[in-house]
C-alpha angles and dihedrals in degrees: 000000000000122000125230084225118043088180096088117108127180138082094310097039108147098028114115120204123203102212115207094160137109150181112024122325094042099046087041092054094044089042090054087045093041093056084049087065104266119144101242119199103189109208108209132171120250083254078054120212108340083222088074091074092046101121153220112055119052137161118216079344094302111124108241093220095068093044089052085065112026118063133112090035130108111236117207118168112233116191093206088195089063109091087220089044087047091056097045096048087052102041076048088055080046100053094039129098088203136024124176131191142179101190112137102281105287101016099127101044087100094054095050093250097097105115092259094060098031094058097041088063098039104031093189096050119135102215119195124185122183120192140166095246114009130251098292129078095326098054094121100042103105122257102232111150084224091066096046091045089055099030084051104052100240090123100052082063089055129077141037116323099248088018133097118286116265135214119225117271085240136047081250096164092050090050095044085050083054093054095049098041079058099046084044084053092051096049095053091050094058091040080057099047093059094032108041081225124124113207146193110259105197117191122167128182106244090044088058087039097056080047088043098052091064115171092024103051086041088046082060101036091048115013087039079228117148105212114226132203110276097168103228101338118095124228096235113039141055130243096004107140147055120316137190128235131166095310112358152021119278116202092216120183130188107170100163128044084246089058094049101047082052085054102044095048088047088055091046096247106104089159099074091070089071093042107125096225094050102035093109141025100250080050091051090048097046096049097029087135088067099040094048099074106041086060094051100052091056086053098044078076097071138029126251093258096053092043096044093052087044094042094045083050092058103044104256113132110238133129133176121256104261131185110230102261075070090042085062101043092046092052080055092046087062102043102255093129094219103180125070125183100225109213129344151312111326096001101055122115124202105224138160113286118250097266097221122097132222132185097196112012108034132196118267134212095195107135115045119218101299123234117250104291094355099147095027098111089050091042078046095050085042101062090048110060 
């Protein structure tokens, strides 16, 4: 259909995505597809993403938050409620492969970009629309992750055993939706590829948080088995949690009997392994009280670091609790190379690299997150001719 930047290399080179979205899952989804090589035209308000005031913190008075989610992407500010706003936004909807919205289901059937009209218009358009609740009965209840986090149970999963329920440290629900607005995206495109057809992707946050829930949702749909807050153990396997040693906690995680044998001869007490009431992992779950301890008392003699660097050695998976300043430089420790500075000189922004792999058509951080309206004169300039 023709991009307004014909620089961009990568897997998706050539697509252009019409963003409508805003705050967290949409501008998650278009970034990852961005670095992929899409050509990304971010729609924002005259007031621009609710998501740019969100601070602390900040860098050079931008709010971090919006720059996480937002690079590689081209911003012009469209007043929908402008006749001429309106016609740019929707010859914008006609001349892209993708566009993607989180308006409140129906919110932009009175400005033409609904899927309907916009279709009709772009037959091959892939059309993805991401809400709280879904279309149905709960169309108008608003989409917040916190909500979904509490109405979905996962909650009620988080937190101390006899304590208050937790949500979770990120907006995880809102991210998981991203990722599979973008894998819906995807699909379609390669339905369309062989089709000729656009269609209309639908994702909505408790629907990816029920997927996303796994073994818990399917404990309850299948097992008729209602999950309860264990803090950090899990309610299948054991050990699988934080222990503490001479100084700080240890995650410390033996899934398998083999696991656990490895374990069990690192810490010098090999006989463990051939315990009865430890020998497999249905017998470790059921008398974890009892194993718990003897565990603990063999790591009360070193501290998390020492037995992190000797269990690893010895192939036991275990790793200390960092903050995130130590998940970084951890990622860095391995060789993962997790930070990127996106553009050049003074503009440029360290962020987190795009965490897909590619051997022939990488990923790219070209752009760095765009000022309100930055490329709206060349988008402008673009529709026109």
């Amino acid at each position: 259909m023709g991009s307004a930047n014909t620089e961009n290399s990568g897997p998706l080179a050539g697509l252009v995505i019409a963003d409508f979205s805003r705050i967290l899952a949409g501008p998650y989804a278009t970034m990852l597809l961005a670095d992929l090589g899409a050509e990304v035209i971010k729609v924002e308000s005259p007031g621009g993403d609710d998501t740019r005031s969100w601070t602390p913190p900040d860098r050079d008075g931008v709010s971090t938050y919006y720059l996480a989610i937002n690079r590689n992407k081209r911003s012009i500010a469209l007043d929908l409620k402008d006749p001429e706003d309106l016609a740019t936004a929707q010859e914008l909807a006609r001349r892209a492969d993708v566009m993607i919205e989180n308006f409140k289901p129906g919110g932009l059937v009175r400005f033409g970009l609904d899927y309907d009209t916009a279709s009709s218009a772009n037959p091959g358009l892939i059309y993805a629309s991401i809400s709280g609740f879904g279309t149905a009965q709960g169309k108008s209840l608003a989409g917040y992750d916190l909500l979904v986090q509490a109405m979905s149970g996962l909650m009620s999963l988080t937190g101390g055993a006899d304590g208050p329920a937790y949500r979770a440290g990120i907006s995880v629900f809102d991210i998981m939706t991203g990722m599979h607005a973008a894998i819906g995206i995807l699909s379609a495109l390669q339905h369309r590829g062989s089709t000729g057809q656009g269609q209309h992707v639908e994702v909505n946050l408790l629907s990816s948080a029920l997927s996303g829930l796994v073994n818990h949702s399917t404990g309850y749909v299948a097992g008729d088995t209602v999950p309860y807050r264990m803090g950090n153990a899990h309610p299948s396997v054991f050990p699988y949690e934080p222990l503490p040693t001479a100084d700080n906690d240890l995650i410390v995680i033996a899934a398998n009997d083999a696991q656990f044998r490895a374990l069990c001869a690192a810490l010098g007490v090999p006989e463990l392994a051939d315990d009865e009431r430890f020998r497999h992992n249905a017998d470790r779950t059921a008398n974890r009280d009892q194993l718990r301890p003897l565990l603990v008392a063999e790591l009360a003699q070193r501290g998390a670091l020492e037995w992190w660097r000797e269990l690893s050695a010895a192939g036991v998976a275990c790793g200390p609790i960092n903050t995130v300043d130590g998940g970084v430089a951890v990622a860095d420790e391995l060789g993962l190379d997790p930070v990127v500075q996106v553009g050049e000189g003074a503009d440029a922004v360290p962020m987190i690299r795009n965490p897909i792999g590619f051997s022939a058509t990488p990923s790219g951080h070209q752009l760095p997150p765009p000022d309100l309206d930055e490329h709206g004169a060349e988008i402008r300039r673009w529709l026109r001719g």
